[in-house]
C-alpha positions in Angstrom: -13.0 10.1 -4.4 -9.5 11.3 -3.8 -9.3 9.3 -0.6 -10.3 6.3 -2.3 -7.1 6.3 -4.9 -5.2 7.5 -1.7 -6.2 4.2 0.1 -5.6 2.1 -2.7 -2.3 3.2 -3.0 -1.2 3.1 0.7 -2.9 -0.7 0.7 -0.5 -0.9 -2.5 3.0 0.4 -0.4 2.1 -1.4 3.0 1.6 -5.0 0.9 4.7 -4.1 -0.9 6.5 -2.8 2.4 5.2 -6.1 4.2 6.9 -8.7 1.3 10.4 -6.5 1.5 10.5 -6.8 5.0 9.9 -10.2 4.8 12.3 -10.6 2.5 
């Protein structure tokens, strides 16, 4: 359960990571 909001999140800062770098 906890991992799963855990995951969601880290998907959440790698996409946003990936468009800034981009950037």
């Amino acid at each position: 359960m906890m991992v799963s909001k855990f995951d969601l999140l880290a998907a959440r800062v790698s996409h946003l990571t990936t468009v800034r770098r981009k950037q």
